[in-house]
Biopython code that builds the backbone (N, CA, C, O; Angstrom):
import numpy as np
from Bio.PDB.StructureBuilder import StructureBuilder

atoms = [
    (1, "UNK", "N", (22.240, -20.646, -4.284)),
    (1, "UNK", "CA", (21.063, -19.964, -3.787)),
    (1, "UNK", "C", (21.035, -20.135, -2.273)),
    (1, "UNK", "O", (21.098, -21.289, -1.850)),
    (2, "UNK", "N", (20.932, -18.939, -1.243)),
    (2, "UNK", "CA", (20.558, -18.733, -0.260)),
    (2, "UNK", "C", (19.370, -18.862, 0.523)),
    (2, "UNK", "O", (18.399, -18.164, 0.230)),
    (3, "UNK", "N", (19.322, -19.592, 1.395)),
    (3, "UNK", "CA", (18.100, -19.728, 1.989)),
    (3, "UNK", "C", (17.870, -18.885, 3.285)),
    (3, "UNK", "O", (18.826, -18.612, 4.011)),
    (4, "UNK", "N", (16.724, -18.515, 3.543)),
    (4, "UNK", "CA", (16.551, -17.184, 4.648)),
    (4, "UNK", "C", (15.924, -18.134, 5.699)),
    (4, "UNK", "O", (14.952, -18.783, 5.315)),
    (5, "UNK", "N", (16.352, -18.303, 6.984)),
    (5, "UNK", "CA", (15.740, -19.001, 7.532)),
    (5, "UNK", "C", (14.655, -17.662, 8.391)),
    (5, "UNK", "O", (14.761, -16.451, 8.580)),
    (6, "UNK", "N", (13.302, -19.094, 8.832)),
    (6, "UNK", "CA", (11.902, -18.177, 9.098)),
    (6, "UNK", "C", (12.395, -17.682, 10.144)),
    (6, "UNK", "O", (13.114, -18.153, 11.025)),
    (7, "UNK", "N", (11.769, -16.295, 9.903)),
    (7, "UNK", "CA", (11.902, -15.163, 11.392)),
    (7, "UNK", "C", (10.355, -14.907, 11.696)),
    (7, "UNK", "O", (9.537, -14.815, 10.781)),
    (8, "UNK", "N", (10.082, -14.821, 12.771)),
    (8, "UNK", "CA", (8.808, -14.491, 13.290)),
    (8, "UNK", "C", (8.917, -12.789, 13.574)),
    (8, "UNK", "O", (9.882, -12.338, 14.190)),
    (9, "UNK", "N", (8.008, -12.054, 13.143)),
    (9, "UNK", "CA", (8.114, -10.655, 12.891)),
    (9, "UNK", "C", (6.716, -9.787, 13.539)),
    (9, "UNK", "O", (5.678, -9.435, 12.978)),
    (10, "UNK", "N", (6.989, -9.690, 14.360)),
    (10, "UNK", "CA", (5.540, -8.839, 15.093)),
    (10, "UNK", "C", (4.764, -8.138, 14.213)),
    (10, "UNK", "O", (5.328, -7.767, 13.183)),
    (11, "UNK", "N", (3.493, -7.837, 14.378)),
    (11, "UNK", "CA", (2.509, -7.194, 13.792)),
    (11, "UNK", "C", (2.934, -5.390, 13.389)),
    (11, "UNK", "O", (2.819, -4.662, 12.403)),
    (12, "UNK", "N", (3.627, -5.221, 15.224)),
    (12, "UNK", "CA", (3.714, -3.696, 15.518)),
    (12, "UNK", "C", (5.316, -3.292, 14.371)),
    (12, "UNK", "O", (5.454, -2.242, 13.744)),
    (13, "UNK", "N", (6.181, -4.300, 14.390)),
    (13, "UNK", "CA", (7.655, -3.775, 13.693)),
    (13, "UNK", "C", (6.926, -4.070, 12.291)),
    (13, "UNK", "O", (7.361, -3.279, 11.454)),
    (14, "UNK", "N", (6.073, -4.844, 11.812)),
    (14, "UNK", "CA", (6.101, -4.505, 10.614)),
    (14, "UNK", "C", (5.208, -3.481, 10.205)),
    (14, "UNK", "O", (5.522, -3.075, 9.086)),
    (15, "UNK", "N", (3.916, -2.733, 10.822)),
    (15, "UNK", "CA", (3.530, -1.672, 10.716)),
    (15, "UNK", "C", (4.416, -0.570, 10.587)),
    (15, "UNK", "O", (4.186, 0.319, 9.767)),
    (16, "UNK", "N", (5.942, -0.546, 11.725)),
    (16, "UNK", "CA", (6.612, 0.308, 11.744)),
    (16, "UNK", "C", (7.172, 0.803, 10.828)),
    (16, "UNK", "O", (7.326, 1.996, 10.568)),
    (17, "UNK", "N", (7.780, -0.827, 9.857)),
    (17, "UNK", "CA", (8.869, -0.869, 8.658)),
    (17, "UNK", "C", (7.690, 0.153, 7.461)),
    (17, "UNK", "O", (8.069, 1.162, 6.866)),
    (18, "UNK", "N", (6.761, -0.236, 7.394)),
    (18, "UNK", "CA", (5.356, 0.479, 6.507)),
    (18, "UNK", "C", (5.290, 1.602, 6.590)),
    (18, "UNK", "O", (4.903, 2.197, 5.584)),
    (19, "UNK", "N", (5.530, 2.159, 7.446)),
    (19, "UNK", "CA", (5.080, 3.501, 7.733)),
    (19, "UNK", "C", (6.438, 4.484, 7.691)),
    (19, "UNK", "O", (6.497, 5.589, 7.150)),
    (20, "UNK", "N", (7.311, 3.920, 8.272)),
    (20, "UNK", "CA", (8.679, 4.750, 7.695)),
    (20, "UNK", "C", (8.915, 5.136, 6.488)),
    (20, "UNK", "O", (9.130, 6.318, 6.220)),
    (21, "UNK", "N", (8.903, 3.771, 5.221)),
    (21, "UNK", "CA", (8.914, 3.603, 4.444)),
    (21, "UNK", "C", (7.922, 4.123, 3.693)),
    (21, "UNK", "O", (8.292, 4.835, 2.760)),
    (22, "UNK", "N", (6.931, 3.988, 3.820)),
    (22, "UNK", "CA", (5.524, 4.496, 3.470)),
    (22, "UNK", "C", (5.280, 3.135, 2.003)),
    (22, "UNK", "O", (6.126, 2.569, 1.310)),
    (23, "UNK", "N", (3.637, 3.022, 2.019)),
    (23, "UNK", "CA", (3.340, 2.271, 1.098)),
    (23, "UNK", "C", (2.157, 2.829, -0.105)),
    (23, "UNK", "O", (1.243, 3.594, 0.202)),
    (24, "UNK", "N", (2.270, 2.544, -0.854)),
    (24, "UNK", "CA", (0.731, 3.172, -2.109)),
    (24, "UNK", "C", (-0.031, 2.295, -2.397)),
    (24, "UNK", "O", (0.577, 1.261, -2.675)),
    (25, "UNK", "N", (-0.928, 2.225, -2.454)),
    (25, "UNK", "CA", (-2.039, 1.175, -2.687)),
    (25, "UNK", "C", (-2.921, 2.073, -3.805)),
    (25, "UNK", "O", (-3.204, 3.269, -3.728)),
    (26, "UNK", "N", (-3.306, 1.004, -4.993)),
    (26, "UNK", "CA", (-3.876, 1.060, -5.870)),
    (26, "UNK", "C", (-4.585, 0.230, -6.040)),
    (26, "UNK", "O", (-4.347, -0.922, -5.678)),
    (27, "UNK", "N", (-6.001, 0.712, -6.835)),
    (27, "UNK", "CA", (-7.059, -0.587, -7.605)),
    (27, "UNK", "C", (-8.022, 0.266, -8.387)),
    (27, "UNK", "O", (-8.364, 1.441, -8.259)),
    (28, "UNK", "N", (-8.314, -0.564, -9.131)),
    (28, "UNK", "CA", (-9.268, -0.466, -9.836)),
    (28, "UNK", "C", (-10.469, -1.477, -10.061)),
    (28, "UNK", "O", (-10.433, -2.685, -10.296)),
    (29, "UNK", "N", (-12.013, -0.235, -9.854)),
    (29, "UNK", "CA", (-13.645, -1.356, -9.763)),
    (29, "UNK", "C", (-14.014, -1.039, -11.042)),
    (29, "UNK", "O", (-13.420, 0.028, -11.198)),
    (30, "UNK", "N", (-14.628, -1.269, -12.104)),
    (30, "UNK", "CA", (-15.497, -1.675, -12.836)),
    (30, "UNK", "C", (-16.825, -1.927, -12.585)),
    (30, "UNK", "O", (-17.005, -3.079, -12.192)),
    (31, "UNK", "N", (-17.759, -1.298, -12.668)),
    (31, "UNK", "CA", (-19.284, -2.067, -12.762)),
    (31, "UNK", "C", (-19.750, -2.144, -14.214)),
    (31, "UNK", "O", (-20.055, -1.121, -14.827)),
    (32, "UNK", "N", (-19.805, -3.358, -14.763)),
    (32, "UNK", "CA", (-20.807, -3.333, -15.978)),
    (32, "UNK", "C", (-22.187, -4.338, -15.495)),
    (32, "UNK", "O", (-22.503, -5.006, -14.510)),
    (33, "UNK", "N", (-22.893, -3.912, -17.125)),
    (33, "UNK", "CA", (-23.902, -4.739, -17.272)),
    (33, "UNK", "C", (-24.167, -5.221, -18.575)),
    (33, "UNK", "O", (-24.639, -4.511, -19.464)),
    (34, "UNK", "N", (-23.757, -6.872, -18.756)),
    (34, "UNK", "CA", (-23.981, -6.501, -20.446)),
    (34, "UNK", "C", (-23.235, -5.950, -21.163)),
    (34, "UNK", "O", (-23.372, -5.213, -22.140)),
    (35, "UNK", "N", (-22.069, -6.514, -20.400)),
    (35, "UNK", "CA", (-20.177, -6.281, -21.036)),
    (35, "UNK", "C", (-20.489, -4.410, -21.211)),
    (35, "UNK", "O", (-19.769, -3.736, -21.948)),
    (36, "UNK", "N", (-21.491, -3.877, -20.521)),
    (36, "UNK", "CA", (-20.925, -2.255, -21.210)),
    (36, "UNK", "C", (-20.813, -1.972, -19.990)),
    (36, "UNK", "O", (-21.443, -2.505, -19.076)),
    (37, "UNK", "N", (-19.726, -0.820, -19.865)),
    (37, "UNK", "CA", (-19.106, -0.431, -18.392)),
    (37, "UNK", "C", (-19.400, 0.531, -18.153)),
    (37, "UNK", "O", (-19.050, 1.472, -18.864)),
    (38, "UNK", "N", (-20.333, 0.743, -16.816)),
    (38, "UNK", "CA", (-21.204, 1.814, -16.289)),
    (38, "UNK", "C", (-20.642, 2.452, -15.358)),
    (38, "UNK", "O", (-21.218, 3.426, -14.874)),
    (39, "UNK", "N", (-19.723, 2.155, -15.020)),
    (39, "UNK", "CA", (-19.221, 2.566, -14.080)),
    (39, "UNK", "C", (-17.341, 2.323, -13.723)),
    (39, "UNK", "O", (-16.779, 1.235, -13.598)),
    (40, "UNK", "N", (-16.900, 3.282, -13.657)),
    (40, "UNK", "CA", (-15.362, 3.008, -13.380)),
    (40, "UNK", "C", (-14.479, 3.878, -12.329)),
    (40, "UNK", "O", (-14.338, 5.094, -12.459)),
    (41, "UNK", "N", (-13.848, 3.057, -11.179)),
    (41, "UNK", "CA", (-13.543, 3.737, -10.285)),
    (41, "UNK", "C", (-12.423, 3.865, -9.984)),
    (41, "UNK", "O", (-12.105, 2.792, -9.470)),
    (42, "UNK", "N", (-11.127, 4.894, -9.975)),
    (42, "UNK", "CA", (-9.780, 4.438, -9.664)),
    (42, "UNK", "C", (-9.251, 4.675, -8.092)),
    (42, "UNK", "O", (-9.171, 5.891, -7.920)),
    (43, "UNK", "N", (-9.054, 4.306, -7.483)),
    (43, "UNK", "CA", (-8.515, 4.083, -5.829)),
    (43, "UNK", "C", (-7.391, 4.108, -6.005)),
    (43, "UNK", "O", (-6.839, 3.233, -6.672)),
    (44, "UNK", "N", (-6.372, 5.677, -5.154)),
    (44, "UNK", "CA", (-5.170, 5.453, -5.026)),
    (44, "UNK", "C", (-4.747, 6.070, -3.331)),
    (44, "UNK", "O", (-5.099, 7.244, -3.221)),
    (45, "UNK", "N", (-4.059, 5.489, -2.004)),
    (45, "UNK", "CA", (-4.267, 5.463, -0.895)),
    (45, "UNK", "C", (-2.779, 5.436, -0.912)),
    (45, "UNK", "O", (-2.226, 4.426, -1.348)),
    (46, "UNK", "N", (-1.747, 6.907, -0.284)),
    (46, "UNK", "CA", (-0.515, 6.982, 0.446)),
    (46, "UNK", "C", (-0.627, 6.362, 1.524)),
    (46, "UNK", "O", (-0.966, 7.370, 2.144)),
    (47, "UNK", "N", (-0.637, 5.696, 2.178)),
    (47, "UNK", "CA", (-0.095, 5.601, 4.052)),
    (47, "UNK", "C", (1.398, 6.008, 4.313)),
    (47, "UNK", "O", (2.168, 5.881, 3.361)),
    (48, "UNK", "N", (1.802, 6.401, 5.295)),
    (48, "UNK", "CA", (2.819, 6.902, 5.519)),
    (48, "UNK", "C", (2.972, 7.664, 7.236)),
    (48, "UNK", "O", (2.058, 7.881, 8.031)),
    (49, "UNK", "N", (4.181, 7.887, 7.366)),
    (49, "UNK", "CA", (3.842, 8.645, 9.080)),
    (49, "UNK", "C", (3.995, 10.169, 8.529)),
    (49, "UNK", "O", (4.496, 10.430, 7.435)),
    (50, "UNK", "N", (3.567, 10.996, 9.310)),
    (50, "UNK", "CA", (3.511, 12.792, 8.959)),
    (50, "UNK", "C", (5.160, 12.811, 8.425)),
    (50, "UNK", "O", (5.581, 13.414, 7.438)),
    (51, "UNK", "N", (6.078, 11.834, 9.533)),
    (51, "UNK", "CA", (7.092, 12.381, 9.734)),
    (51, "UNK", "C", (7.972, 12.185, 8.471)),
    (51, "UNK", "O", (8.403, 13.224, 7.971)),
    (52, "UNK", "N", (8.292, 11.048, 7.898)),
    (52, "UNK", "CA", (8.449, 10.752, 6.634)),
    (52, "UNK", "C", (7.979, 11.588, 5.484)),
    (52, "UNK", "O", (8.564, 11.949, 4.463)),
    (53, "UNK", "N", (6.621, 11.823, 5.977)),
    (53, "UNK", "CA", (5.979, 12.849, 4.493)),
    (53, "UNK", "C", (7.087, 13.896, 4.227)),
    (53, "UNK", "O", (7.744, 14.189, 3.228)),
    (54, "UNK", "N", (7.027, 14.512, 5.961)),
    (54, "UNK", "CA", (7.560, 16.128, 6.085)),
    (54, "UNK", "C", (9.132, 15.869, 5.305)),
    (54, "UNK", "O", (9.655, 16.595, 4.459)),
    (55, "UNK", "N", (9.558, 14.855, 5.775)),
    (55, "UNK", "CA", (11.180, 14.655, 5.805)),
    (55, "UNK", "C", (11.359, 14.625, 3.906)),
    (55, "UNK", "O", (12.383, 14.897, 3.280)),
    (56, "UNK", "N", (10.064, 14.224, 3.361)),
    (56, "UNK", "CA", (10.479, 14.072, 1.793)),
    (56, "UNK", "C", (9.799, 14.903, 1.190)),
    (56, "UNK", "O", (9.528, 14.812, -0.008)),
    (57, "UNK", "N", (9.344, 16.049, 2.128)),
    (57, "UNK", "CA", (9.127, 17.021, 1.185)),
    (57, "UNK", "C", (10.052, 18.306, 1.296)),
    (57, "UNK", "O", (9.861, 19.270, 0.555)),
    (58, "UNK", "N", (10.917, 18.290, 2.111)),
    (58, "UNK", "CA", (12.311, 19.179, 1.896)),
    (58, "UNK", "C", (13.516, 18.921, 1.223)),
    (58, "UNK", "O", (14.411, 19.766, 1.215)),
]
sb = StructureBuilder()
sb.init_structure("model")
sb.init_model(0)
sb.init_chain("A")
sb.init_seg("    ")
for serial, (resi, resn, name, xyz) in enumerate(atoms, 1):
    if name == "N":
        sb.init_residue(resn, " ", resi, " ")
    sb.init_atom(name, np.array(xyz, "f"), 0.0, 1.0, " ", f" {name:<3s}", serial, name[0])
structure = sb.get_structure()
């Protein structure tokens, strides 16, 4: 087994690596009351740069 030694990684290159790449974010809220569920919400969020989008949609 390989060990990775620590790299210190700026805020801005790893936004960069994110956004090239693009990321999806998911969740899910629930509101109950009285174990019955009144409420249910699903959250789903692309980030990505235009440029990437454009590039994967040809």
């Amino acid at each position: 087994m390989s060990v990775v030694p620590d790299r210190d990684v700026a805020l801005v290159d790893l936004l960069d690596r994110l956004l090239t790449g693009g990321v999806v974010i998911t969740g899910d809220i629930t509101i109950s009351l009285a174990d019955v569920d009144l409420v249910h919400v699903s959250l789903r969020a692309l980030i990505s740069s235009v440029e990437t989008l454009m590039e994967r949609e040809t």
